[in-house]
Legacy VTK file of the C-alpha trace (Angstrom):
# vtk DataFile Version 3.0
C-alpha trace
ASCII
DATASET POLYDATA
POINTS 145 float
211.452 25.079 -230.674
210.002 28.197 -229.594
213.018 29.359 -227.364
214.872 28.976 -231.040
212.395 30.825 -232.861
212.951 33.665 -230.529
216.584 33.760 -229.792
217.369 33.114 -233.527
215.034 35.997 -234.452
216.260 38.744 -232.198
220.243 37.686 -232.430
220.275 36.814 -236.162
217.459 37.517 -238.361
216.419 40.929 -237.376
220.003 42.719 -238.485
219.127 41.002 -242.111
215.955 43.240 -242.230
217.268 45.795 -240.414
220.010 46.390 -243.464
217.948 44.995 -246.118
215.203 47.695 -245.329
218.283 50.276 -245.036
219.762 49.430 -248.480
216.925 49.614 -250.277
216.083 52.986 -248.964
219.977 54.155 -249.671
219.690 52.870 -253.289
216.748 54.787 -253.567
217.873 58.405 -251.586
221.404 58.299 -252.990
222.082 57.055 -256.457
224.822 55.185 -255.203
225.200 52.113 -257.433
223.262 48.858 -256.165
226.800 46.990 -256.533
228.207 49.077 -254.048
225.235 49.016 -251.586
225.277 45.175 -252.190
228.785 44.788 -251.207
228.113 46.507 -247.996
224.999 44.338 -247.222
227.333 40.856 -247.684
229.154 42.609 -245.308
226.323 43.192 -242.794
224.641 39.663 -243.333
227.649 37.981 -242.668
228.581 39.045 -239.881
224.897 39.615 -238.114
224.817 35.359 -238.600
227.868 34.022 -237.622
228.281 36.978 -234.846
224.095 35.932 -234.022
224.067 32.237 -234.400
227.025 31.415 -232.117
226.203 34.303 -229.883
223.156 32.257 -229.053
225.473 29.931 -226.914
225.393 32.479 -224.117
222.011 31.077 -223.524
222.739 27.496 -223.490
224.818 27.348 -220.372
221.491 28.156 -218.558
219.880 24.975 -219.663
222.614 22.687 -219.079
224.664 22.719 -221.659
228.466 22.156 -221.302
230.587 25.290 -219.597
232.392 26.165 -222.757
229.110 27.886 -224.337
228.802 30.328 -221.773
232.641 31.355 -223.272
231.791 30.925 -226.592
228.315 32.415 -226.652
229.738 35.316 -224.565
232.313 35.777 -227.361
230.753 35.800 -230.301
227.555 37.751 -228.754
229.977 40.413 -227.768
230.845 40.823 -231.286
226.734 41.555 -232.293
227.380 45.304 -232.259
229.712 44.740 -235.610
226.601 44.319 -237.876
225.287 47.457 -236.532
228.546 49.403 -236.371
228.989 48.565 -239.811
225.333 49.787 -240.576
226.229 53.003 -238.863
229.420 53.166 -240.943
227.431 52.269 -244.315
224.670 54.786 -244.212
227.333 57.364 -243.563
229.196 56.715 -246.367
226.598 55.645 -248.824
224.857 59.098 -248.283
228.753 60.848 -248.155
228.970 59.325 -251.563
225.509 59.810 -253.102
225.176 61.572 -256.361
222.272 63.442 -255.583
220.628 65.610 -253.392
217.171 63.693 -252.805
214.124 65.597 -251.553
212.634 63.514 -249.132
215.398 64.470 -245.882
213.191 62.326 -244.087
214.159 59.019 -244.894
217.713 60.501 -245.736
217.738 60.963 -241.738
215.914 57.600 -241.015
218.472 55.524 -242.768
221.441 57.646 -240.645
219.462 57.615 -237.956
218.377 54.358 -237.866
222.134 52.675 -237.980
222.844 54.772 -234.771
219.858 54.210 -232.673
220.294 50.473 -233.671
223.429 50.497 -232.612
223.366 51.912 -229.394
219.849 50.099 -228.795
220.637 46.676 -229.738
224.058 46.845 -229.966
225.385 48.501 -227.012
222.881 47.933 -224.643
222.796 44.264 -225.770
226.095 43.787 -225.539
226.341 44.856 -221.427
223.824 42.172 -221.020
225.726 39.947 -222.345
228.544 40.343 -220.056
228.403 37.335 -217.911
228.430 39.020 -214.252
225.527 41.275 -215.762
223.906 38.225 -217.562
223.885 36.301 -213.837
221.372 39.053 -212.549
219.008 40.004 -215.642
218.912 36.389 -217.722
215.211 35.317 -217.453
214.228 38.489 -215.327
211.945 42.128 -216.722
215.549 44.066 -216.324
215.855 43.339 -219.935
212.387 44.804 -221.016
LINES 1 146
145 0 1 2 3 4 5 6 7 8 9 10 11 12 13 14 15 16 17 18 19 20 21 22 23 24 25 26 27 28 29 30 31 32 33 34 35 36 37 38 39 40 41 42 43 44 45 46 47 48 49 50 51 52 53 54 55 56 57 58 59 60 61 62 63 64 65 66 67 68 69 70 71 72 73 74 75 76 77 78 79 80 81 82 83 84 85 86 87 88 89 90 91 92 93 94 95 96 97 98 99 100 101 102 103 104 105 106 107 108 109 110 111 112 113 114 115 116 117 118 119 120 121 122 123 124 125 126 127 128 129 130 131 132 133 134 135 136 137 138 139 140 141 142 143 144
């Protein structure tokens, strides 16, 4: 159960913190309305599951599952940079749209900056490893870390 706990954490659960933590500071920096910032969240949350849950199948091949997860885990774990694209996208627009000019820039340039560093982080730099000729060299090794 611990190989769960782990995989499910880093491919599903932390996006969901990631853009709760974000909304709540762009509700609070921009005056946008919650309704709108809520919308956007669905948005995230959705897609950081399914995208994280069945992106978890590119690990099952390596413990003897059938072939067909390393296809569909490679799929849908190639699609885990949405969430954070999206994120990216959000902040952008949320503080494009906000009603106010707040005066703490600080977390005004943590919640921009934060979308983009999580996106090329875990995003981009997840998504090469999950390239299966990559994946065959660095699965199980320190490459990763």
């Amino acid at each position: 159960y611990w190989w769960w706990v782990v995989h499910l954490w880093v491919e599903g659960v932390w996006e969901l913190i990631l853009g709760a933590l974000l909304a709540f500071v762009l509700i609070k920096v921009t005056g946008v309305d919650r309704e709108v910032i809520e919308k956007w969240l669905y948005v995230i949350i959705t897609l950081a599951l399914v995208t994280g849950i069945i992106g978890t199948g590119h690990h099952y091949y390596w413990i003897g599952t059938p072939e067909y997860w390393q296809w569909w885990g490679s799929i849908f774990s190639a699609l885990e940079p949405l969430p954070f694209f999206a994120m990216t996208v959000f902040a952008f627009n949320m503080v494009n749209r906000r009603r106010r000019e707040h005066p703490n820039k600080a977390a005004v340039l943590w919640a921009l900056g934060t979308g983009v560093m999580a996106f090329l982080g875990a995003g981009v730099w997840g998504f090469l490893h999950t390239l299966a000729p990559v994946n065959y060299y660095t699965h199980g090794s320190q490459i990763t870390a």
